[in-house]
KEKE-3310 file (N, C-alpha, C; in steps of 0.2 Angstrom, whole numbers, plus 5000, padded with zeros to 4 digits):
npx = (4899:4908:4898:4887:4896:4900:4883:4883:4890:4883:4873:4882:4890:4880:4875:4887:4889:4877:4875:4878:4893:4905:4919:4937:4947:4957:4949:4936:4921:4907:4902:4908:4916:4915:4916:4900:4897:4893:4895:4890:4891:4885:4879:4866:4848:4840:4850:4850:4837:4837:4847:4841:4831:4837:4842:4830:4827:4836:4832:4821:4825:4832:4831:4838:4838:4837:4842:4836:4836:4845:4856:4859:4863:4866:4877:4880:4889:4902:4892:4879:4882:4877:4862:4848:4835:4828:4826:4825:4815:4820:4833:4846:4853:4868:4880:4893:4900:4906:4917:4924:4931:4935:4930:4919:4915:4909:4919:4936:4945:4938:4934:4946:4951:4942:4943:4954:4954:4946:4953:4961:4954:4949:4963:4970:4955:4962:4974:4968:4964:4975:4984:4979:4983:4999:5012:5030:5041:5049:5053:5044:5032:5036:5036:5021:5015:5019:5016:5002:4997:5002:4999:4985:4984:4988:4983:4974:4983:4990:4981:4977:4984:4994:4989:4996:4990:4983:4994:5001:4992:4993:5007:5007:5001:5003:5014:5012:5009:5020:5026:5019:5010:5019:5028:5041:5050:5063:5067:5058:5065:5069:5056:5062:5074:5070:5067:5078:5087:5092:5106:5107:5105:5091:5074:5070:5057:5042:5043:5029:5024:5035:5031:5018:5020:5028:5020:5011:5020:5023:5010:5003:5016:5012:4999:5003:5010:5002:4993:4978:4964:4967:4980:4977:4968:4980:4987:4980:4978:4991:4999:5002:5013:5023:5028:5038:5046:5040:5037:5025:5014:5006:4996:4980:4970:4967:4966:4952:4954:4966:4964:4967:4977:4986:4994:5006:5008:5012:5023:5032:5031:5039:5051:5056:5059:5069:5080:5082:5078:5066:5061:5060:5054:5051:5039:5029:5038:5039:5042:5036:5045:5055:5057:5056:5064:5074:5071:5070:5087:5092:5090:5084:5093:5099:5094:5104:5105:5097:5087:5090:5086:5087:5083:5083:5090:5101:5092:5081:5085:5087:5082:5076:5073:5077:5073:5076:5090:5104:5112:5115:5124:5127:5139:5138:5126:5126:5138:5129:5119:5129:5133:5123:5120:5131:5130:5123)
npy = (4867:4855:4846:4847:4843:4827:4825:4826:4815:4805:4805:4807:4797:4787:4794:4791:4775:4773:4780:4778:4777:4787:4783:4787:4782:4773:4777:4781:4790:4799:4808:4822:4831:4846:4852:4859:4861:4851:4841:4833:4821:4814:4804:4802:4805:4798:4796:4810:4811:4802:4805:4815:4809:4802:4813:4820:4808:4810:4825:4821:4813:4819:4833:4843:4852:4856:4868:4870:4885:4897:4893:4881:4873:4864:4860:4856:4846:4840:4831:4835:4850:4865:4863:4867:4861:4852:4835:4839:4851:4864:4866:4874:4884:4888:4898:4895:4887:4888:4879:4874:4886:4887:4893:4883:4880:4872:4869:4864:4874:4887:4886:4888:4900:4909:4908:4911:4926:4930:4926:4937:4951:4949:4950:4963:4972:4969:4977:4988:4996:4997:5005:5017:5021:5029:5023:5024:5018:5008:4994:4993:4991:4981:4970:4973:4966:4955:4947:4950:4952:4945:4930:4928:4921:4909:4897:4895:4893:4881:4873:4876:4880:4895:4906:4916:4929:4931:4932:4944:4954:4953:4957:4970:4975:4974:4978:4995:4996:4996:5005:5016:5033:5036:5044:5042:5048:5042:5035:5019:5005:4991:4975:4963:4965:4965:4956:4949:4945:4956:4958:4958:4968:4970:4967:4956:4951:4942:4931:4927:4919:4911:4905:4901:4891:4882:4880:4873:4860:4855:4850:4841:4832:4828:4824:4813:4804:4800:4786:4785:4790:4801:4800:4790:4797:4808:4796:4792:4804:4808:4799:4788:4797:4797:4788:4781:4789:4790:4780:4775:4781:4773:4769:4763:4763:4772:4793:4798:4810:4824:4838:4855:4860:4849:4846:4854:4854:4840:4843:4850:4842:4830:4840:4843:4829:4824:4834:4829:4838:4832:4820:4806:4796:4800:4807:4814:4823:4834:4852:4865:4877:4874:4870:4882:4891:4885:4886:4898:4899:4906:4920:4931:4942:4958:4972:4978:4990:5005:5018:5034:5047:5063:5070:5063:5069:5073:5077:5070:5058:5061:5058:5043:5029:5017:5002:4995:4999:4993:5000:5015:5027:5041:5046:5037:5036:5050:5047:5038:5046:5055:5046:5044:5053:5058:5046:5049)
npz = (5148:5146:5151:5139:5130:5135:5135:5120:5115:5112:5102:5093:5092:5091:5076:5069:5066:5060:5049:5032:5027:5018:5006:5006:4999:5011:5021:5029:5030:5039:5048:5058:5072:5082:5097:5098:5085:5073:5059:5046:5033:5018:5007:4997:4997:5006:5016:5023:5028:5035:5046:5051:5058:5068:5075:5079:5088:5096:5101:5108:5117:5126:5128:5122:5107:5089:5080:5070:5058:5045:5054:5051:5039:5020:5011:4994:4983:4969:4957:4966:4965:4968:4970:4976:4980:4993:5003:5015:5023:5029:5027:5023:5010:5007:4996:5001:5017:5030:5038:5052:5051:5039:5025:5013:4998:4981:4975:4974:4970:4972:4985:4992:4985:4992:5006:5007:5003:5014:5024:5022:5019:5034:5041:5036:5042:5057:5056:5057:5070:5076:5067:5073:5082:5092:5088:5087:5084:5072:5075:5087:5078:5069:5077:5083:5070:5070:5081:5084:5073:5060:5065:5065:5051:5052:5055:5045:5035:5037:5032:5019:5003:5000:4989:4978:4973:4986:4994:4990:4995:5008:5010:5003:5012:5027:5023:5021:5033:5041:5037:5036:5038:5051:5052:5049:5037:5030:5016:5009:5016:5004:5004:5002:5008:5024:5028:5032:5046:5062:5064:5047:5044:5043:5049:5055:5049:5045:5032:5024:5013:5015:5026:5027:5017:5026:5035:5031:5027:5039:5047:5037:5039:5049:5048:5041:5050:5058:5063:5058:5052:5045:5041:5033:5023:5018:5013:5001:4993:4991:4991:4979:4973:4982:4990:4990:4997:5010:5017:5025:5018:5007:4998:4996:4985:4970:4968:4955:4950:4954:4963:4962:4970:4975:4970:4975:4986:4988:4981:4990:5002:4995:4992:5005:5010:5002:5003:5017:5028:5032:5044:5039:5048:5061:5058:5067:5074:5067:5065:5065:5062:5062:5049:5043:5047:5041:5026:5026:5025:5016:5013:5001:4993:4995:4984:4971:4968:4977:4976:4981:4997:4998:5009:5020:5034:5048:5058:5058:5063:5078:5094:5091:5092:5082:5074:5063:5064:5071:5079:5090:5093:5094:5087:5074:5070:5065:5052:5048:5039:5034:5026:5018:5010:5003:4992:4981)
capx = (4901:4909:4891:4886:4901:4896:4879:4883:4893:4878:4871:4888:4891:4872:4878:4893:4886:4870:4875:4884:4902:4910:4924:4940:4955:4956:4948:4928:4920:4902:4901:4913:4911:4921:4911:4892:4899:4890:4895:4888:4891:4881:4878:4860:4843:4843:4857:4848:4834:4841:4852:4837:4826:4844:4841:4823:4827:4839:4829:4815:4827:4838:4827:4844:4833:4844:4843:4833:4836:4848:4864:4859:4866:4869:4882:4880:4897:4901:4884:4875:4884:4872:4857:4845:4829:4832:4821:4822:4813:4822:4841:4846:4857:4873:4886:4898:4898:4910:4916:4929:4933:4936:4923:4921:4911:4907:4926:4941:4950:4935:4937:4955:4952:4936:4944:4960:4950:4942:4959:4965:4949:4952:4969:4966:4955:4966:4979:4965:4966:4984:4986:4975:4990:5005:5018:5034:5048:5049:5053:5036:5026:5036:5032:5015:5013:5022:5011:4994:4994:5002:4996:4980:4986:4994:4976:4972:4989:4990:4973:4976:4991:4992:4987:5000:4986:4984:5001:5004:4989:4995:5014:5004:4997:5009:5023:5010:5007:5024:5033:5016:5008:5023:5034:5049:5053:5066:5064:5058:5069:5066:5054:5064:5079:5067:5067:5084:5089:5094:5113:5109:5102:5084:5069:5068:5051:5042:5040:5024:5023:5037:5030:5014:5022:5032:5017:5008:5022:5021:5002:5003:5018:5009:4992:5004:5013:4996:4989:4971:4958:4970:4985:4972:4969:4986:4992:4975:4979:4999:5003:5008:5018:5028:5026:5044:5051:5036:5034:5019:5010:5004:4987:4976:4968:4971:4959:4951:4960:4968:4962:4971:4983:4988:5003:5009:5008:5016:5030:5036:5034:5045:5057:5060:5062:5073:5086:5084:5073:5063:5065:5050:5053:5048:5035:5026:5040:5044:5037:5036:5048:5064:5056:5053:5073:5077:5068:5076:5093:5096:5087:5083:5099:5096:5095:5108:5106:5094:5086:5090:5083:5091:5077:5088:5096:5101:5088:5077:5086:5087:5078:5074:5075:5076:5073:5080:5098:5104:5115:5109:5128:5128:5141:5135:5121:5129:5140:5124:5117:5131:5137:5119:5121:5135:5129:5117)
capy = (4864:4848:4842:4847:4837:4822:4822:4825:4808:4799:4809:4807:4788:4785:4795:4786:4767:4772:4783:4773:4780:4788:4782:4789:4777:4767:4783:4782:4798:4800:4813:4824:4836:4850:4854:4859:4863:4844:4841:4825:4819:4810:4803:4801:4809:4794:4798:4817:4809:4795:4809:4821:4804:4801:4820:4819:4804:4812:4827:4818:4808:4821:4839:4847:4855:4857:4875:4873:4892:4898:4891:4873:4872:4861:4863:4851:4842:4836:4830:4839:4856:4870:4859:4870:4857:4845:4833:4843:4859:4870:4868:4882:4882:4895:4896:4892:4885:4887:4874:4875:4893:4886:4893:4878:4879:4866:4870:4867:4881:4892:4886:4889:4907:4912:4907:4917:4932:4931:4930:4942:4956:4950:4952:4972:4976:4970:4982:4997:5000:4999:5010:5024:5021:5030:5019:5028:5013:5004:4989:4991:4989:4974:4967:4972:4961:4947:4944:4952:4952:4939:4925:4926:4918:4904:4893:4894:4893:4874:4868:4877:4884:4903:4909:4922:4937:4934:4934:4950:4958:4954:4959:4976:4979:4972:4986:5000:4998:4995:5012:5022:5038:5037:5050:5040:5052:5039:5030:5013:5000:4986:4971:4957:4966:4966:4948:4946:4945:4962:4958:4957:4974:4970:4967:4948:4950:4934:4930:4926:4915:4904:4901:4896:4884:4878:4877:4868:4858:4854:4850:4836:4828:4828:4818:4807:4802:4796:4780:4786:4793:4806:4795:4788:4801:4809:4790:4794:4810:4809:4790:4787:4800:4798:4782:4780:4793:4793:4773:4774:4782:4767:4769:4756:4765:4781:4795:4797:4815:4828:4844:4859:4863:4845:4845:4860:4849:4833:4846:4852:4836:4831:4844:4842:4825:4823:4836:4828:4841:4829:4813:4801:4791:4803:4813:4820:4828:4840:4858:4873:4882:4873:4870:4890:4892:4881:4890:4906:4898:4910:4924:4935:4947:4966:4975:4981:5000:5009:5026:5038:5052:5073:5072:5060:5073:5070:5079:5065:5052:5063:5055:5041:5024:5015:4996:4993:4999:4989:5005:5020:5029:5046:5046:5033:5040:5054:5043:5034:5050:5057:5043:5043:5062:5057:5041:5050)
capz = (5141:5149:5150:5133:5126:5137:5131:5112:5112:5112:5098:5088:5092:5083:5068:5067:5069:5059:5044:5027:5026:5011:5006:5001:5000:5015:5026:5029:5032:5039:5055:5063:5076:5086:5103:5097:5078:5070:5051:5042:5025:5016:4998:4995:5002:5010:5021:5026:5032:5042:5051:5053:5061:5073:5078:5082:5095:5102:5104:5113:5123:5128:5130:5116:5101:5084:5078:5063:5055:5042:5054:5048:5032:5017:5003:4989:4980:4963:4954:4970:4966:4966:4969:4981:4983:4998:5006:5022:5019:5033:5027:5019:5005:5003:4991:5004:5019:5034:5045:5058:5048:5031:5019:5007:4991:4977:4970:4981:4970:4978:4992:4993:4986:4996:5014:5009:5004:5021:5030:5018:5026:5043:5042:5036:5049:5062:5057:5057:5075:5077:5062:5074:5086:5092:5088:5083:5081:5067:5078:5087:5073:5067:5084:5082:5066:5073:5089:5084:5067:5055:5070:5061:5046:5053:5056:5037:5030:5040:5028:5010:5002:5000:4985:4977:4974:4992:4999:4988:4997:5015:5010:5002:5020:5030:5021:5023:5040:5046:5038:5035:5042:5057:5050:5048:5033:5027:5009:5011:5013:5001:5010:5004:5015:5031:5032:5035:5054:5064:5061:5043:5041:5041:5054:5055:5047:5044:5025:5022:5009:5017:5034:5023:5015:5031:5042:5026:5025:5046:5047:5033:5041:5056:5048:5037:5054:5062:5062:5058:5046:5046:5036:5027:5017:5017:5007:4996:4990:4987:4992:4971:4970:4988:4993:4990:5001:5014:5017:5027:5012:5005:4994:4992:4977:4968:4967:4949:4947:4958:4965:4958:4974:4978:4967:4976:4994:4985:4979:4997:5005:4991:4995:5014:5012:4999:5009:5022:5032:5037:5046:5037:5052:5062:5055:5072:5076:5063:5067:5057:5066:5061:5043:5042:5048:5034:5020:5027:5027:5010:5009:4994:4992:4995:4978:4969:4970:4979:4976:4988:4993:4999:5014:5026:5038:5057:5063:5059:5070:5084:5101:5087:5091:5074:5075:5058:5062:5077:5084:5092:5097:5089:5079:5071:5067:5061:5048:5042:5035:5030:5020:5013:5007:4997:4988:4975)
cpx = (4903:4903:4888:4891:4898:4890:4878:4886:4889:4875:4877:4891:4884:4874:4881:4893:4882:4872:4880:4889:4903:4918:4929:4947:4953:4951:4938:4926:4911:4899:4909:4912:4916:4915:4904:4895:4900:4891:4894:4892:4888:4880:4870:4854:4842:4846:4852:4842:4832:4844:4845:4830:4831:4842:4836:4823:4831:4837:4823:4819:4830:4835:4831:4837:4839:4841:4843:4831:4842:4855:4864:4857:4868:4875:4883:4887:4896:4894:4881:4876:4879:4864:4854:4838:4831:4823:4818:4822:4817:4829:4843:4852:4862:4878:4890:4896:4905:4909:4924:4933:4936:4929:4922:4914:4913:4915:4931:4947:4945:4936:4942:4955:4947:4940:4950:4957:4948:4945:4960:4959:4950:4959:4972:4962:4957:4967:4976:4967:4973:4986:4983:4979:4995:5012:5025:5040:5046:5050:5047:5033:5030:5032:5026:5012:5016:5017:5004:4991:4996:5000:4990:4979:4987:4988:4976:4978:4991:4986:4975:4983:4988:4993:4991:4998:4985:4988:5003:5001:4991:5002:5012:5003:5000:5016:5019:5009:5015:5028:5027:5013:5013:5027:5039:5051:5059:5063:5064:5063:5066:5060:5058:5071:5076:5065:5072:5086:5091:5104:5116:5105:5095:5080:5067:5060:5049:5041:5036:5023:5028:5036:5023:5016:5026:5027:5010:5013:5023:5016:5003:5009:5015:5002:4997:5008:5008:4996:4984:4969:4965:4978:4983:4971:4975:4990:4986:4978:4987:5003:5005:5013:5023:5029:5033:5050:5046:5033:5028:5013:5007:4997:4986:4973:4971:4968:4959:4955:4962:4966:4969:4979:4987:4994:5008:5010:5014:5023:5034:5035:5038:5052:5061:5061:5067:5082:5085:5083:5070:5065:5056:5051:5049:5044:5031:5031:5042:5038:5040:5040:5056:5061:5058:5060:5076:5076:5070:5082:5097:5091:5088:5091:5096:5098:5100:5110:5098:5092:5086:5088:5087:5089:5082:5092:5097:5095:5082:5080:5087:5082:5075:5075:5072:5076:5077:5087:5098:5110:5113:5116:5127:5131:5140:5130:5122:5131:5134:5121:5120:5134:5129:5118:5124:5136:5125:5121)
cpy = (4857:4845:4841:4839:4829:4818:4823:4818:4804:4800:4808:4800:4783:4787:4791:4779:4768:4773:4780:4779:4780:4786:4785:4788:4773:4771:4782:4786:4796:4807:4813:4831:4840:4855:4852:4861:4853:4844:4832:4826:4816:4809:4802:4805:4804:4796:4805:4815:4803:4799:4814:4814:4802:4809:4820:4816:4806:4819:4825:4816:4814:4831:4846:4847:4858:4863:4873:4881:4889:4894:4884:4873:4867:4863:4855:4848:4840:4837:4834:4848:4860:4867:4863:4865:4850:4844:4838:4851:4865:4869:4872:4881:4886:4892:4892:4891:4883:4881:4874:4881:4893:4887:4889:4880:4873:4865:4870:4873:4886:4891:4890:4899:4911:4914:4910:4924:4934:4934:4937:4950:4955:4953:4960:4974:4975:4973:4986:4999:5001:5005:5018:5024:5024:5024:5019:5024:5010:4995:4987:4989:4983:4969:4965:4965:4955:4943:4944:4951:4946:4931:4924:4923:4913:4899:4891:4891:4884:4870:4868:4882:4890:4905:4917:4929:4939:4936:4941:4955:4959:4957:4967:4980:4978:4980:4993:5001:4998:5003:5017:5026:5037:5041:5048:5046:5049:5035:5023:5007:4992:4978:4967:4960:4964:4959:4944:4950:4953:4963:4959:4965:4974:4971:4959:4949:4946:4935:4924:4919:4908:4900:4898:4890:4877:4875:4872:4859:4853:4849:4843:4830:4824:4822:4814:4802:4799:4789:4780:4787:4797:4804:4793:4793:4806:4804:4790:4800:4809:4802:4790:4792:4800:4794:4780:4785:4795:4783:4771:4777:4776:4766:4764:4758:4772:4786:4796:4805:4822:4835:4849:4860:4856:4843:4848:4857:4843:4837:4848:4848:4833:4834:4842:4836:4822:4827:4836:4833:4839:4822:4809:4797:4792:4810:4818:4825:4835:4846:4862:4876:4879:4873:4878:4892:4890:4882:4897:4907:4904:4915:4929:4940:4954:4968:4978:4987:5001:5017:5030:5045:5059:5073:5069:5068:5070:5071:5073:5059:5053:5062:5048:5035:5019:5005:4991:4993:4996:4995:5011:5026:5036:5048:5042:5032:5046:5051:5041:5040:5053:5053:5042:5048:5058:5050:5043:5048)
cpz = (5142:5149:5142:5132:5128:5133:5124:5111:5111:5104:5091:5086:5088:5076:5065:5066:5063:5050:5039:5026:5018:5014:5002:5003:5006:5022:5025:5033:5033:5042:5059:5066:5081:5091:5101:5087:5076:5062:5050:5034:5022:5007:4993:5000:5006:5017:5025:5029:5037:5048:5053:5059:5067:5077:5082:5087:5099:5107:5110:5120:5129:5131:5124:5108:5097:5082:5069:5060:5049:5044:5054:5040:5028:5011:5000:4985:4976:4958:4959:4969:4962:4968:4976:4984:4986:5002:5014:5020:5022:5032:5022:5016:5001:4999:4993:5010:5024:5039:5044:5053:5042:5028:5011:5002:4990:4975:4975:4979:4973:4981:4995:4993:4988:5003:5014:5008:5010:5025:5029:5022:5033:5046:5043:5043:5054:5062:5058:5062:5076:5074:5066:5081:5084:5092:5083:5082:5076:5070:5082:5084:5070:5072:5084:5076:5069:5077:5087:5077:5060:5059:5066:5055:5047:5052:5047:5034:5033:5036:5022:5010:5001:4993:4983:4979:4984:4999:4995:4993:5005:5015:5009:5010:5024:5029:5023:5030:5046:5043:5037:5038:5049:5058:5052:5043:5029:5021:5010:5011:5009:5004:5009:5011:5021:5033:5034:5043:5056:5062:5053:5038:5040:5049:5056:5055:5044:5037:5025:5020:5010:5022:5033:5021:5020:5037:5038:5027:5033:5047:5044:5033:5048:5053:5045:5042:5059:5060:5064:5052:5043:5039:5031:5020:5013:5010:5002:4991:4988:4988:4983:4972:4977:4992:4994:4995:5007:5014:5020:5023:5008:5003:4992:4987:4978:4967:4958:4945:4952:4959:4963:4965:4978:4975:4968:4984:4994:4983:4985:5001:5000:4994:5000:5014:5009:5002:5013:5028:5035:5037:5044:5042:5059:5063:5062:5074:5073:5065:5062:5058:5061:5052:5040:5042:5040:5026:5020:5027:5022:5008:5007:4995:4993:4987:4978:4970:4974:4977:4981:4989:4998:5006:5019:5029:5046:5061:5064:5063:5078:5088:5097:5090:5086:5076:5069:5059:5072:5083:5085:5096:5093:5083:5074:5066:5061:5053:5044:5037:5034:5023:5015:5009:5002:4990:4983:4971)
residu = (UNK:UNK:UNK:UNK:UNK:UNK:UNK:UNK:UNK:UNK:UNK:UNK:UNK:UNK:UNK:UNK:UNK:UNK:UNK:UNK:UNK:UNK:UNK:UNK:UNK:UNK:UNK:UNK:UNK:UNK:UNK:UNK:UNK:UNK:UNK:UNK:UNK:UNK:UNK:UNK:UNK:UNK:UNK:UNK:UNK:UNK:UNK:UNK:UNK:UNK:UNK:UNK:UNK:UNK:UNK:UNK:UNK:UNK:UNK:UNK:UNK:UNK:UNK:UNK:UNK:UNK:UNK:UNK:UNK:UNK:UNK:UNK:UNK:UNK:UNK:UNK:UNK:UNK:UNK:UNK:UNK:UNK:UNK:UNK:UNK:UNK:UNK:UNK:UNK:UNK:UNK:UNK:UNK:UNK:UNK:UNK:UNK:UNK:UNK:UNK:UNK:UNK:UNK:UNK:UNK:UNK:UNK:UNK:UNK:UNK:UNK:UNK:UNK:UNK:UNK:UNK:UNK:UNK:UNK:UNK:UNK:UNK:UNK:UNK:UNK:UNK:UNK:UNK:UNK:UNK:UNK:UNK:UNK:UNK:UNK:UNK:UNK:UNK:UNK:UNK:UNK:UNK:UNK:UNK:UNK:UNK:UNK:UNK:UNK:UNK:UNK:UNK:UNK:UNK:UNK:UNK:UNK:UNK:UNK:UNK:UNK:UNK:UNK:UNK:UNK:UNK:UNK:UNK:UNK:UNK:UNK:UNK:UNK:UNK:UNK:UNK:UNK:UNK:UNK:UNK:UNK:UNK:UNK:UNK:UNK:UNK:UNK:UNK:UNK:UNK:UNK:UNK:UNK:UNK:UNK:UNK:UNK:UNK:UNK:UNK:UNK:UNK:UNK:UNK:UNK:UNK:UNK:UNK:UNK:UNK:UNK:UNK:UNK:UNK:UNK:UNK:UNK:UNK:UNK:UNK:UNK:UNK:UNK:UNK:UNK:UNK:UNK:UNK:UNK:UNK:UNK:UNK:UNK:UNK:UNK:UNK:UNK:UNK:UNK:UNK:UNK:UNK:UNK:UNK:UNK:UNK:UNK:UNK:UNK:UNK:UNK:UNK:UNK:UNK:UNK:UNK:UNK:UNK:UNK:UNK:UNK:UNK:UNK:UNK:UNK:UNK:UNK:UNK:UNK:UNK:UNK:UNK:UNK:UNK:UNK:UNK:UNK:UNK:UNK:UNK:UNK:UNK:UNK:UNK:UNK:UNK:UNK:UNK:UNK:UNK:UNK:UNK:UNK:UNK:UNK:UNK:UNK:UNK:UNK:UNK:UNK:UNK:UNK:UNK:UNK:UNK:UNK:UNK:UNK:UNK:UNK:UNK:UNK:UNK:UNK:UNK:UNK:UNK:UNK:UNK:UNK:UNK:UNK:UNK:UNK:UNK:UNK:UNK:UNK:UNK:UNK:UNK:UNK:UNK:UNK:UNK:UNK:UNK:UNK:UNK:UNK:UNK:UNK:UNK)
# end
């Protein structure tokens, strides 16, 4: 692989040198590339066949043959969206079109709500096999999700914000799998409770939808802290509206109109720097971690009442170790279920 890489730089440094650059803000885009995963961009057929005549010499020079099938794909933009006939007859032309595990289409709210759908199935069948597992604690199965199962959301949630429907659908699956088919026999305790720490009666179970916004809100401090491409577009897409609380944002032009979830980015960079969450001075350093602390500094209140239910007896806590309730001394036990008897 070490050699691969090697000999594609030759192969990427022709692109780059050869191919006319879009421009967007002070950022010029032509070719970029992650191991053997090559994406170009282009604005003309021009452009596709200048990159397909760059290939060609590299093939002869080099004995590397590009993988003309289905897995060399175009996806058209703007004016081009939809557009099936291309100069080069063997690139194939799907809806969408995955790169580095985002599924982009023509529309960046498809986009956004394709590549969560995706999570959103992966996510699910992760939990299947678990679900065909003995795993009798309620603290195991948070555990489980912690390490093996909401980790898989974290990648996405860094690119595109999280879409409601699809943080209900992970919350929906997420809660099934942590009290279902295990024969707790106790009535569910509420979710928002179960994000508050073990001292607070819960499971210190991540909330989703904040650790999305925190590892969003991460990421983009992180490009606007570069001194690259990476900046460049950062000060394009939200430099007007933060230029003044983010001084190296600083747009040479403005774009003509904003994608549907960049007002929702602009709004929690906002946030954090206004209280002082983050240090616009040093943008590399902020992590998601303390962000995520800081967004959980107040969480949701446990409901007012509860419905309870007869079924609670002792026998169910006996040999039990309950992850939810942080003591495990007998009378104690006792006590919980008898004071839940009498709360109807």
């Amino acid at each position: 692989m070490l050699l691969f890489v090697i000999q594609i730089e030759l192969l990427l440094s022709t692109l780059l040198h050869s191919l006319p650059s879009i421009s967007i803000g002070a950022a010029m885009e032509s070719v970029f590339a992650y191991v053997d995963d090559v994406d170009i961009l282009g604005q003309s057929d021009e452009d596709l066949l200048l990159a397909d005549s760059i290939c060609r010499q590299f093939e002869a020079m080099s004995g590397a043959i590009v993988n003309r099938n289905r897995k060399t794909a175009i996806l058209g933009l703007g004016a081009w969206a939809g557009r099936q006939d291309w100069p080069l007859q063997w690139l194939s032309s799907p809806a969408s079109l995955k790169v580095l595990g985002v599924d982009f289409t023509a529309s960046i709210q498809d986009t956004t709500t394709t590549s969560w759908q995706a999570a959103v199935t992966r996510f699910q069948a992760a939990i299947a096999p678990w679900q065909q597992r003995q795993v009798p604690t309620l603290r195991a199965r948070r555990n489980i999700l912690e390490i093996f199962l909401f980790s898989k959301l974290y990648y996405l949630a860094q690119a595109l914000p999280l879409p409601a429907a699809a943080a209900r659908a992970i919350t929906a699956s997420a809660g099934a799998f942590l009290w279902g088919e295990a024969g707790f026999g106790a009535e569910r305790v509420a979710w928002e409770t179960l994000h508050n720490p073990y001292t607070a009666g819960g499971l210190a179970v991540t909330h989703i939808p904040s650790r999305a916004e925190a590892l969003l809100v991460k990421q983009s401090c992180w490009m606007a802290g570069q001194n690259d491409r990476a900046a460049a577009h950062m000060a394009f897409w939200h430099g007007d509206q933060l230029e003044h609380l983010y001084p190296q944002l600083h747009p040479p032009q403005l774009p003509s109109r904003l994608p549907s979830f960049m007002p929702t980015v602009t709004a929690l960079l906002e946030e954090v720097a206004v209280t002082g969450l983050v240090d616009t001075a040093a943008l590399s350093a902020v992590t998601a971690k303390e962000i995520y602390a800081d967004f959980m500094s107040s969480p949701p209140p446990p409901p007012p009442a509860l419905n309870r239910s007869n079924k609670i007896s002792i026998g169910h806590w006996h040999g039990r170790e309950c992850g939810l309730l942080a003591f495990r001394r007998p009378n104690l036990i006792f006590s919980s279920a008898f004071s839940t008897m009498f709360c109807q």
